[in-house]
C-alpha positions as MATLAB code, in Angstrom:
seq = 'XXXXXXXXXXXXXXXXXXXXXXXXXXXXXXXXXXXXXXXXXXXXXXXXXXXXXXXXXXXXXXXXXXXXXXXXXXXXXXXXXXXXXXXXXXXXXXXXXXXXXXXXXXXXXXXXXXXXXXXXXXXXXXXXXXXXXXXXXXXXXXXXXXXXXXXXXXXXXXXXXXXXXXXXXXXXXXXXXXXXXXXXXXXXXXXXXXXXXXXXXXXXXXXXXXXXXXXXXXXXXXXXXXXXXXXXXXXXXXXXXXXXXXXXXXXXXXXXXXXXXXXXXXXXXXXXXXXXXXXXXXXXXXXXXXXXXXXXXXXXXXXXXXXXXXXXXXX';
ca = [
       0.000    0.000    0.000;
       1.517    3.472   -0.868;
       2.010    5.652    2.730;
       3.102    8.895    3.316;
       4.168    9.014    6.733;
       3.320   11.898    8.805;
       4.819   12.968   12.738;
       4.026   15.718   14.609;
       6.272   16.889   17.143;
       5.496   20.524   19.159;
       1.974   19.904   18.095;
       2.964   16.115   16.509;
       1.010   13.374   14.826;
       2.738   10.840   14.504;
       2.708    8.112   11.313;
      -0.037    9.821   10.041;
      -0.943    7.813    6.420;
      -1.780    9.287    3.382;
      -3.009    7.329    0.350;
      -2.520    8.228   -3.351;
      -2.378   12.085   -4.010;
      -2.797   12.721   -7.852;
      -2.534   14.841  -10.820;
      -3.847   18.194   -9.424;
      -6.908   16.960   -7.598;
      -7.774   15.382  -11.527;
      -8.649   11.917   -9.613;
      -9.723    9.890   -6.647;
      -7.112    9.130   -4.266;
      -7.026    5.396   -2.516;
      -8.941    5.000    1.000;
      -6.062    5.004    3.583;
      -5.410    5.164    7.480;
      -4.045    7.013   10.376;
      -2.482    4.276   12.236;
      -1.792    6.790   15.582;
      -0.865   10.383   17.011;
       0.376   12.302   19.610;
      -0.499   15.625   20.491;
       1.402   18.079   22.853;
       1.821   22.080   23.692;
       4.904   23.927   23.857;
       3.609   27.167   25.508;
       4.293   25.823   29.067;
       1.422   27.068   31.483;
       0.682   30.211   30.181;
      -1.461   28.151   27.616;
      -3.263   25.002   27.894;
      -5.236   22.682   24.998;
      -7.804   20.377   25.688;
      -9.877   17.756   22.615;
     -12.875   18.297   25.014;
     -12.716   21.364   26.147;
     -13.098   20.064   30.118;
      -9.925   18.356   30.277;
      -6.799   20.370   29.930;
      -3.282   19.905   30.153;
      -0.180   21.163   28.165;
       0.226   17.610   26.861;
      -1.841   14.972   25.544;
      -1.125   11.235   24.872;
      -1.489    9.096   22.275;
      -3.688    6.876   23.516;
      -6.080    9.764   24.147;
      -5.423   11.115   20.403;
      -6.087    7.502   19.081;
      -9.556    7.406   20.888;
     -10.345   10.204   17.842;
      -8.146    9.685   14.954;
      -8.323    5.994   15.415;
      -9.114    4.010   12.013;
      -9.385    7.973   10.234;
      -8.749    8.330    6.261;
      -7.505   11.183    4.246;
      -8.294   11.869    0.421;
      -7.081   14.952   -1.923;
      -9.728   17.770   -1.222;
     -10.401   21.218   -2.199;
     -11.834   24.244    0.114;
     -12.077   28.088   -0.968;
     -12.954   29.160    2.496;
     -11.398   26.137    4.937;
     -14.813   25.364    5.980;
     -16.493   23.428    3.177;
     -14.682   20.714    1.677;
     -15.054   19.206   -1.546;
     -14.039   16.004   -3.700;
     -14.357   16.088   -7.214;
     -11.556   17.001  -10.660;
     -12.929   14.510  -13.394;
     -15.289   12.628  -10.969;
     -19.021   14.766   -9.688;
     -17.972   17.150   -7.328;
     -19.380   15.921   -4.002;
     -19.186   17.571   -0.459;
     -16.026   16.088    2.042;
     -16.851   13.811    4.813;
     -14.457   15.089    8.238;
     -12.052   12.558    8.848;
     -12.833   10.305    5.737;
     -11.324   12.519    3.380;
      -9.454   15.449    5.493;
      -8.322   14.963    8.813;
     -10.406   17.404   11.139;
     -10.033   17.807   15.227;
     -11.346   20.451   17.930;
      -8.966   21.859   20.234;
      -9.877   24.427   22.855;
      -7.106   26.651   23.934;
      -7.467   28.637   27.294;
      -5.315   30.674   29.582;
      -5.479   33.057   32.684;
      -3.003   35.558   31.551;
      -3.762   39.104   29.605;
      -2.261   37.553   26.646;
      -5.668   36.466   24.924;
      -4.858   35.474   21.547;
      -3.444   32.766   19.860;
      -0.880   32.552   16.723;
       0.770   30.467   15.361;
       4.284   31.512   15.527;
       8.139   30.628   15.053;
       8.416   29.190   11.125;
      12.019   27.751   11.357;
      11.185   25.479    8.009;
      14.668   26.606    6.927;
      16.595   25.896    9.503;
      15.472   22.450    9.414;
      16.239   18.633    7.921;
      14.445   16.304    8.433;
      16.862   14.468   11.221;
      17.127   17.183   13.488;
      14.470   18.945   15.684;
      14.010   22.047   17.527;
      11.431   24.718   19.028;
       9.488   26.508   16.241;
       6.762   25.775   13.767;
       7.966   23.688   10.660;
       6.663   20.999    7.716;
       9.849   18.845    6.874;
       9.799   16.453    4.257;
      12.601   13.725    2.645;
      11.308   14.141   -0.280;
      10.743   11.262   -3.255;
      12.940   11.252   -6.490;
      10.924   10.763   -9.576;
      11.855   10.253  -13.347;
       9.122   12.299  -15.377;
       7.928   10.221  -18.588;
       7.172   13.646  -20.458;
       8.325   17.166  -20.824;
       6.062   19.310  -18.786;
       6.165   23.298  -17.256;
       7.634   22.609  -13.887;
       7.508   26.379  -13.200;
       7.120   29.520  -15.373;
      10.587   29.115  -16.492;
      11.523   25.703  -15.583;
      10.718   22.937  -17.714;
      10.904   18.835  -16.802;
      12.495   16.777  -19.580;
      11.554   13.210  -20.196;
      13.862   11.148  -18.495;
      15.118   13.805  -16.032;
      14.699   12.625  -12.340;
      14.046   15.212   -9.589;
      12.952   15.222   -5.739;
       9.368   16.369   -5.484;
       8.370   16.773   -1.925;
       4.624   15.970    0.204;
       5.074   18.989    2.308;
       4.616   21.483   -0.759;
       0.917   20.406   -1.204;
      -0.808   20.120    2.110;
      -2.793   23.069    4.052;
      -4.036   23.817    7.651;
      -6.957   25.806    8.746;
      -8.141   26.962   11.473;
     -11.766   27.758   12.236;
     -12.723   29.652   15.145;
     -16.072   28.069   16.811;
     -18.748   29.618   19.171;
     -17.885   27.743   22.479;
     -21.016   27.284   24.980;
     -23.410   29.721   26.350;
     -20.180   32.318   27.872;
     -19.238   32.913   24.430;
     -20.794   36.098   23.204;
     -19.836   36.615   19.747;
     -21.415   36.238   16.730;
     -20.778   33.722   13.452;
     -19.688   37.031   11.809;
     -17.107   37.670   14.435;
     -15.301   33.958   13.994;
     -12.347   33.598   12.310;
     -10.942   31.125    9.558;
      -7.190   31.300    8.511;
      -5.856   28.653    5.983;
      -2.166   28.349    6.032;
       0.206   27.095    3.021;
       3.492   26.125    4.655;
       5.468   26.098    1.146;
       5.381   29.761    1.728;
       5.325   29.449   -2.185;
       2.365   31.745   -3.298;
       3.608   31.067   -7.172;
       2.980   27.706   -6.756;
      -0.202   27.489   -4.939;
      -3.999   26.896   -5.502;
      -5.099   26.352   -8.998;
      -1.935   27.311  -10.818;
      -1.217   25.928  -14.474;
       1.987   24.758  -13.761;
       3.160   21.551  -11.793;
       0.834   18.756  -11.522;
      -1.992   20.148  -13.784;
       0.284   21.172  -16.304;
       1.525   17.242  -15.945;
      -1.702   16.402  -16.298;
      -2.202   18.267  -19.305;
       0.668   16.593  -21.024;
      -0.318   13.044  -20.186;
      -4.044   13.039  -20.794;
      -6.174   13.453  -23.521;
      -9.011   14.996  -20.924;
      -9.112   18.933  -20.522;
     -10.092   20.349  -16.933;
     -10.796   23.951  -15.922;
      -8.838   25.767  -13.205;
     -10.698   27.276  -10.701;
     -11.793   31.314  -11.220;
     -12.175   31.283   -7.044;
      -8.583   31.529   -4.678;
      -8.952   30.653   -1.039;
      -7.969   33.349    0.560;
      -4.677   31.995    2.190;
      -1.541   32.797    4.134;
       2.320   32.072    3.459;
       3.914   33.745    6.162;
       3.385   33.424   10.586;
       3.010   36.442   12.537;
       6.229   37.624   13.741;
       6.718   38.644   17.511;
       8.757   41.836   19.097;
      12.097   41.641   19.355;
      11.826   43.689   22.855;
       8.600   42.488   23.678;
       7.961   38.330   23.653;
       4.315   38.975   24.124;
       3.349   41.432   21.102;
       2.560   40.613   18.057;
       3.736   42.858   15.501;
       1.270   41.367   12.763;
      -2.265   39.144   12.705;
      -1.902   36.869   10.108;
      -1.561   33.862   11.935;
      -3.880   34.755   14.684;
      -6.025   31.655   15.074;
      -8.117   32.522   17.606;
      -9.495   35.276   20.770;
      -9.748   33.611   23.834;
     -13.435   34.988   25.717;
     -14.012   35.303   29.274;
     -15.769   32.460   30.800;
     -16.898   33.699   34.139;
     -15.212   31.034   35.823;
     -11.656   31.593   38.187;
      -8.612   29.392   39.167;
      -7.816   28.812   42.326;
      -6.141   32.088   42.516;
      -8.551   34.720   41.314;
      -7.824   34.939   37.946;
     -10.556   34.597   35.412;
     -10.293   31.943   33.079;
     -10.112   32.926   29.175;
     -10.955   30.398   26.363;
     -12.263   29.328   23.035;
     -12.339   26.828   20.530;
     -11.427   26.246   17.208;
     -11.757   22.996   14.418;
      -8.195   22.395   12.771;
      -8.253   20.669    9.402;
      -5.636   19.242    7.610;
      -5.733   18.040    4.262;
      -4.094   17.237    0.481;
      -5.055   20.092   -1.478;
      -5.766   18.945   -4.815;
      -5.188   22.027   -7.042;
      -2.117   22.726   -5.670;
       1.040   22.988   -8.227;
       2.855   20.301   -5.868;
       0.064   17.715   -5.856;
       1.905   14.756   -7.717;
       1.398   11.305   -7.473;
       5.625   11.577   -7.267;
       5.452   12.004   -3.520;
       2.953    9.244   -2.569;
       5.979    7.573   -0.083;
       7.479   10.678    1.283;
       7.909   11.131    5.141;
       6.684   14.547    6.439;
       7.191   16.119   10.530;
       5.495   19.069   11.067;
       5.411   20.844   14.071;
       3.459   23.343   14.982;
       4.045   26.029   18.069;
       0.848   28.230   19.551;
       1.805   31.506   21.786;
      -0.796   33.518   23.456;
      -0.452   37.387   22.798;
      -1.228   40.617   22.875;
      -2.539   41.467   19.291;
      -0.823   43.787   16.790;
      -2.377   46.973   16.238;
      -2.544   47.408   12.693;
];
């Protein structure tokens, strides 16, 4: 069976499977499984995560994680606003099933300090290989070689020759999103008010959603069927918020802000009022993305993702 194997690490999944990717979300990937996970924070006690939002820790187990993701399957899907996901390419275009065909979780963040919103933060993807780990946020991949059977537009100015072998890489294709969630009767705002963020850790914007280079450009080449790129762009970001220099708790930008954490009416054991909220995180193959080849169906892929409470950036 063809795997791509998947570990989180700061916020880690670990041997999480991916069946066949194809040709620019052009056609159905195999049924596969997510044999097991582990899930754990890295913001110390400042900020604490919870799958239930009673039960919170800065650490959760993989038996706890396996008691949801247990037996889960992930296809190539499609979203233009990280909410509504969609299978389709040559096939009818049919709406997504949650953890059949994307992997999708809730997670409930919640802290005590003034710091009441959550980023993501830290993108050391550069620093990185895949043998090595450290503190940060980063999607590492070994990537696959693969000898192309046709000339095809790799890039705008980069053309694949028959018979030329390259390393194409799972990490360039997948996405994350966040969606922000009303969270029980203390929670005050309205749908209007939640936020979705979808986040493309390439950083490559070139290469992104529904380009006519890479794997539908491959596609093109191979097949004798024609199929439309989309018109509509999720609205997505490349780049994490970046912090202060002088001050560790201001952000200086809100494009990775995930989430604001709302008062609760309930206290600690010391006074302090208890902040929280809750958001669904999806993660999934995007299937219009340039980097979508079949090429990297055995890659291995960490990804590690690091959450800091804040004080957001007035811009």
């Amino acid at each position: 069976m063809k795997k791509i194997y998947i570990s989180f690490l700061t916020l880690i999944l670990l041997t999480v499977i991916f069946g066949t990717v194809t040709y620019a979300w052009i056609t159905i990937a195999t049924v596969n499984n997510i044999e097991g996970m582990y899930l754990t924070a890295s913001t110390g006690d400042e900020l604490q995560i919870s799958t239930d939002g009673y039960h919170f820790s800065t650490s959760l187990g993989e038996e706890e994680l396996l008691d949801i993701f247990e037996d889960q399957s992930l296809k190539d899907v499609t979203t233009v606003d990280g909410i509504h996901f969609y299978r389709g390419g040559l096939n009818p275009i049919s709406e997504a099933t949650p953890n059949k065909d994307f992997l999708s979780f809730e997670l409930w963040f919640r802290t005590t300090t003034k710091e009441r919103y959550v980023y993501l933060v830290n993108d050391v993807s550069d620093l990185m290989s895949y043998d090595i780990t450290m503190q940060g946020t980063y999607f590492i991949s070994k990537g696959v070689e693969w000898t192309s059977n046709v000339d095809f537009l790799y890039d705008d100015e980069d053309i694949v020759r028959t018979g030329e072998t390259r390393t194409y890489y799972a990490k360039d294709s997948m996405r994350i999103g966040f969606q922000e969630v009303i969270d029980g009767p203390y929670d005050q705002r309205n749908e209007d008010d939640l936020k979705t963020i979808i986040y493309d850790p390439s950083g490559n914007q070139n290469r992104g959603y529904g380009k006519a280079i890479g794997a539908y450009n491959y596609f093109l080449t191979t097949q004798m069927t024609q199929i439309t790129l989309p018109q509509e762009k999720p609205y997505t970001i490349y780049e994490l918020t970046q912090i202060a220099e002088d001050n560790p708790y201001q952000a200086l930008d809100n494009q990775s802000l995930i989430t604001e954490l709302q008062p609760t009416g309930f206290y600690d054991q010391d006074g302090n009022e208890i902040y929280q909220s809750k958001v669904i995180i999806n993660i999934w193959i995007e299937g219009w993305d340039a980097d979508a080849f079949n090429a990297v169906l055995k890659d291995y892929i960490k990804i590690q993702l690091q959450f800091k409470n804040l004080k957001i950036a007035m811009v």
